[in-house]
N, C-alpha and C positions, 0 to 999 in steps of 0.2 A: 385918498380916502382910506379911513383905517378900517381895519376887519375885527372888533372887537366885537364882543356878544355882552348882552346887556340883561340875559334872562337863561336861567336853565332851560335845557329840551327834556320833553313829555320823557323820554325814556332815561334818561337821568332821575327824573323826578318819582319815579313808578319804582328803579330799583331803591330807592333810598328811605321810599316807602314799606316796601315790601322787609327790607332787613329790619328797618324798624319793629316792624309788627313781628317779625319772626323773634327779635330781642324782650319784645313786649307779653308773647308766650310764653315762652323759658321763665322769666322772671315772673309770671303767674303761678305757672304752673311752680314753682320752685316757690313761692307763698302760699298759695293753697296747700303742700304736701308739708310746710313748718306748720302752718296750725290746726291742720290735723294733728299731729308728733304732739306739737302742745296741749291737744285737748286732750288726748290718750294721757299722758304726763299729767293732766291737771286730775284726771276721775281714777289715775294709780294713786294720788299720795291720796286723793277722799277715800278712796276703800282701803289704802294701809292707815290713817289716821281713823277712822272709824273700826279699824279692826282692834287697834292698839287702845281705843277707849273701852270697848268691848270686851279686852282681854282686861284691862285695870278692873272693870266694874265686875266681870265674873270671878276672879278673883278674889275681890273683897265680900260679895257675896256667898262665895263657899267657904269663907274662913268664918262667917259670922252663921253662916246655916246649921242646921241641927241634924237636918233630914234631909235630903231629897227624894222626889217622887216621880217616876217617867209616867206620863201620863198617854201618852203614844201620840203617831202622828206626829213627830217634832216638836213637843211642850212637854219641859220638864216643870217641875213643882221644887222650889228650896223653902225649906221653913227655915223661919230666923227666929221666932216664937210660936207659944199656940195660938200669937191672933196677927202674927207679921209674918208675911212670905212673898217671893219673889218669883215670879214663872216668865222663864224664858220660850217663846216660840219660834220657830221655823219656816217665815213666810218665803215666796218665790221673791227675791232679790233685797229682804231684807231680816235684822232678827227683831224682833219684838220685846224687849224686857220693861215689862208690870209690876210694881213694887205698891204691893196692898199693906199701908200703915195699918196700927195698932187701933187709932181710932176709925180708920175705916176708910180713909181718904186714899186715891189709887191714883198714881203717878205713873206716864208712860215715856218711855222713849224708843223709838229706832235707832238701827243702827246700819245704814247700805251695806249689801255687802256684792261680791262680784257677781255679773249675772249666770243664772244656772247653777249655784252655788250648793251646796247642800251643807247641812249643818246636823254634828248627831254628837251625842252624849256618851262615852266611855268609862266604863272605871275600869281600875286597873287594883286586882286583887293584888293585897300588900303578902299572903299567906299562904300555906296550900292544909287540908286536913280539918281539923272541926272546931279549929282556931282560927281559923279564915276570918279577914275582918278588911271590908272595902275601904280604903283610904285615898289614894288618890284618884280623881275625878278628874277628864279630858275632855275640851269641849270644841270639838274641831269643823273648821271650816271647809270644804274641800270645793274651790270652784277647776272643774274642766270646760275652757272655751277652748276655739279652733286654732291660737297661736302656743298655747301651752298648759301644764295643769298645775295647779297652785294649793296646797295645802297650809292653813295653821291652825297651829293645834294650840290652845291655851290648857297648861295644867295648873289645879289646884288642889290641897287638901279639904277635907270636908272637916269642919269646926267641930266645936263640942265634942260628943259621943262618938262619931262614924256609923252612924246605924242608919238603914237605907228600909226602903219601902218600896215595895212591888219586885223584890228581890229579883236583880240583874245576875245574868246568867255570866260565871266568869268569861272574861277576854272583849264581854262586847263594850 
């Protein structure tokens, strides 16, 4: 009579279980922690890509402006005419820029930016003495979260004239 086995025993079966399931958590868990890393990755380039739209469009706005005006609270005021102007604001995780045409019609966009962010308006006196005359304009984004702190700063000159309105205190 021969001694062959025709079936695995329970304790066979239970360890080849048990590795299994042990192989089957590693490999979760080691997919769960990629698409986190991917999602972090995917909402870095939306806030460098919406900062880099943000910096093209302030830009082109302080070269076409005549005036700016701080209006406090995080809203600044550009005139591009005396019946066209564009006012940037300051919201909790995003900026706001308002573009009020000549005939009247008001055009908005957002722009995300990182969370806890804060966003403030500089000039940078070009002069010192009773010659002084604001010229270039910083519009900076400053977010500190709890992995690191991240500043940009877009500068531009201010168009036309250089003549400013609610007269900013040098350096800020």
């Amino acid at each position: 009579m021969s001694n062959r086995r025709k079936a695995f025993s329970l304790l066979e079966f239970i360890s080849v279980m048990s590795i299994g399931m042990v192989l089957v958590g590693i490999a979760s868990t080691m997919l769960v922690g990629l698409l986190r890393a991917e999602r972090t990755s995917r909402l870095g380039r939306q806030y460098e890509s919406a900062a880099y739209r943000l910096g093209e469009q302030f830009r082109r706005d302080m070269r076409s402006a005549s005036t700016v005006e701080n209006s406090g609270q995080g809203k600044w005021l550009l005139r591009l005419s005396k019946r066209e102007s564009v006012t940037y604001e300051s919201l909790p995780g995003e900026i706001l820029r308002a573009h009020r045409k000549a005939d009247g019609e008001t055009s908005r966009e957002s722009y995300i930016i990182w969370p806890g962010a804060t966003a403030e308006l500089k000039v940078e006196v070009a002069a010192t003495g009773p010659q002084a005359k604001e010229k270039d304009i910083s519009f900076a984004i400053l977010a500190i979260t709890a992995e690191h702190e991240r500043e940009v700063v877009f500068e531009a000159p201010l168009g036309a004239d250089n003549r400013f309105i609610n007269d900013f205190p040098p350096g800020e």
